[in-house]
N, C-alpha and C positions, 0 to 999 in steps of 0.2 A: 443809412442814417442821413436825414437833410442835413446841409451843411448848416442852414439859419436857426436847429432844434438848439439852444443855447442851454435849458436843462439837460438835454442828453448828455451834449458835450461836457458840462459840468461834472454830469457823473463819470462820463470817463477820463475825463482830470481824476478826478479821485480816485477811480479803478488805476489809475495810473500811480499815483505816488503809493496805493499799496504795494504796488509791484517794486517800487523804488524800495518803498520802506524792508522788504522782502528781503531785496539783494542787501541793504545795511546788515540787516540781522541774521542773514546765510554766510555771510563769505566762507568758500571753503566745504557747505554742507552740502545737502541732499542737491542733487541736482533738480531744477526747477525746468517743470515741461510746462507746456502749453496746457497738457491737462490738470498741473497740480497748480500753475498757475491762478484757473478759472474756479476751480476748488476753494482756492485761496480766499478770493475776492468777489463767493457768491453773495448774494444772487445778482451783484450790479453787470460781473463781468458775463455771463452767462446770458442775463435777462438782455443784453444790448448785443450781445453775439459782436461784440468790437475787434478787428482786426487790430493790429499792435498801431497800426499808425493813424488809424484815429485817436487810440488816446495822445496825438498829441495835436488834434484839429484844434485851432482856435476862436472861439466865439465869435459872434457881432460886437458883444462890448467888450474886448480882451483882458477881460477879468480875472478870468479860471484856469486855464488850459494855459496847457506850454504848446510853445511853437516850432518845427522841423528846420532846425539849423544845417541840417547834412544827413541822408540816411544811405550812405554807397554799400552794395552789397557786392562781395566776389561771388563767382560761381564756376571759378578755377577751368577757366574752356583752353586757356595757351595750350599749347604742346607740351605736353611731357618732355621735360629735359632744360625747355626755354625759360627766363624768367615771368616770376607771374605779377604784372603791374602793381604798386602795392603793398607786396610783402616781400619781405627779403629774413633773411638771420635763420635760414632751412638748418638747424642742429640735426645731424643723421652720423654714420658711422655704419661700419659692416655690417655688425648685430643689429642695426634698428634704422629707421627712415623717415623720415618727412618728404613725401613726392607727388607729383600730379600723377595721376592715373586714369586711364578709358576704361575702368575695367568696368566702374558702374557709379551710379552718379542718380543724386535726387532731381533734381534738373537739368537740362544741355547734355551733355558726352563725356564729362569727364569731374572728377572729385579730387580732394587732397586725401592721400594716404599715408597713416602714421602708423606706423610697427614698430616692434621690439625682439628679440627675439635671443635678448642677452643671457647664452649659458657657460660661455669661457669663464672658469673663477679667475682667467689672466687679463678678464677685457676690461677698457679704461671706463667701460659704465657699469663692471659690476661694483661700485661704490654706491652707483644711484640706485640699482636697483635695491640694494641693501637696505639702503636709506630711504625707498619709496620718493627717490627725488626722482623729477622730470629727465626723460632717456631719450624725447626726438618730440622736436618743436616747432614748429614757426612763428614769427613775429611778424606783424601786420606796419606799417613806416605810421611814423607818431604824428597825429593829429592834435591842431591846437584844440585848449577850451579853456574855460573860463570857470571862476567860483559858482559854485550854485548850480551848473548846467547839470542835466542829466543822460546817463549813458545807459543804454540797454542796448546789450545783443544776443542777436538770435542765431542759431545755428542748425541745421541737419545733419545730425549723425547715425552712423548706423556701423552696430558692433556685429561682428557676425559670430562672437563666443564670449564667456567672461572671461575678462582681464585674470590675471594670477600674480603672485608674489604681489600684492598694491592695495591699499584701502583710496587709491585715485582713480586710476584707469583712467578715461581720454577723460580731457578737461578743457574747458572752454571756459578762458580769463582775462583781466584787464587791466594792465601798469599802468599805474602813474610816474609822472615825472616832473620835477620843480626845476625853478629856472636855471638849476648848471646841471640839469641833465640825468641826476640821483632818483633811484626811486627811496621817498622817505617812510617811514614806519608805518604800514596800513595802505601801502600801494606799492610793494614788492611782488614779485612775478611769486603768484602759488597762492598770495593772500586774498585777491577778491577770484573765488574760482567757482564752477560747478563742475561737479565731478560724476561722471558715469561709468560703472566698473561692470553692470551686467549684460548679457547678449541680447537686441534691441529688436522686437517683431518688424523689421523693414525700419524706415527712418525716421529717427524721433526727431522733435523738433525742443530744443533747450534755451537757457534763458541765461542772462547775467546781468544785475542789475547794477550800478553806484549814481548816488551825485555825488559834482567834485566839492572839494573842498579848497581853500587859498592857497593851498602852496604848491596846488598841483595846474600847471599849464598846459602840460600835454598825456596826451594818453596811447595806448595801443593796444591793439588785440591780442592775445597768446592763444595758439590753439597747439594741443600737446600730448602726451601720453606719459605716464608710470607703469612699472610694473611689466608683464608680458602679456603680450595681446598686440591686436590692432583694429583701427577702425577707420571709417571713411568720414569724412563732413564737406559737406557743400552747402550753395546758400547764408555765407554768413553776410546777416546785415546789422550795422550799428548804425542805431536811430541817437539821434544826437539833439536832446530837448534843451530849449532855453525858452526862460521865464519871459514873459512879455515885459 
């Protein structure tokens, strides 16, 4: 795509805030791929073959299009065992994990690995698994933003069975937080999510969409699991749009 095509762009401004408007009206639902994505939003998203981060090029006359405030992606390469730049808040326990692993990886050497594998009726997470709550987590360090902006992220995951006891299975989400640090009603960890419970032919690629809204200044990533199972994810990037 030339970068001076200022119709194109336009259209993928547009392809873009469907994608937005997508994540408003999913939180929680079908997980959103790259292929149901293009589905979504044919024939513009399709007809323009746009990678994610055009739609956020901005024109010659910055009219249309939102502009790339931040798009850092991990791709989890530290060691096993070491901290990974970034993320911190690793929720694991005996029965279940959040860890880096070499075992296989969408990109570079190494992936994050979340399992479960809770069958003690004495263990302290058969409450969550009962309740289909969140059993091994990670949390990505809070990044500021602003009203208005827009958050998309993308992820590689790859399940190598279907999840059990869970209408969740690995999930890939987004907190909000206001300015004493709460998350308020509609940016609680579990509310803006997509959720993948089936075993995935090699690595899928997933989506989560929100714009903020005023009372939310920072955000963070959740990547997680319910239920038993495990999966791998690598490659997460959040693309971080603001209006011109």
């Amino acid at each position: 795509m030339r970068s001076g095509d200022s119709a194109q762009l336009a259209e993928a401004a547009e392809a873009y805030r469907e994608i937005i408007r997508l994540g408003l009206e999913n939180p929680g639902g079908e997980a959103l791929s790259v292929g149901s994505i293009k589905r979504y939003v044919q024939p513009r998203y399709d007809r323009l073959a746009l990678p994610y981060e055009a739609l956020f090029a901005k024109p010659e006359d910055q009219t249309h299009a939102w502009t790339v405030a931040d798009t850092p992606t991990t791709s989890f390469e530290a060691e096993p065992g070491s901290p990974l730049p970034g993320w911190g808040a690793f929720v694991s326990g005996d029965d279940c994990g959040a860890e880096l692993s070499d075992a296989q990886a969408a990109t570079g050497e190494r992936s994050l690995r979340l399992w479960s594998d809770v069958r003690d009726p004495d263990s302290p997470r058969m409450t969550a698994l009962q309740h289909d709550w969140i059993i091994a987590s990670a949390l990505s360090e809070k990044r500021p933003v602003e009203a208005g902006d827009a958050i998309v992220v993308t992820a590689q995951v790859k399940i190598p069975r279907d999840f059990e006891r869970t209408k969740r299975g690995a999930t890939l989400g987004i907190v909000g937080y206001d300015a004493d640090g709460k998350s308020p009603r509609g940016w609680t960890p579990g509310t803006i999510e997509t959720r993948l419970m089936e075993q995935t032919d090699g690595w899928r690629q997933v989506i989560v969409a929100r714009t903020v809204d005023a009372q939310i200044v920072q955000i963070a990533v959740r990547l997680s699991i319910a239920g038993l199972g495990e999966c791998a994810i690598d490659d997460v990037t959040l693309m971080h749009g603001r209006k011109p």
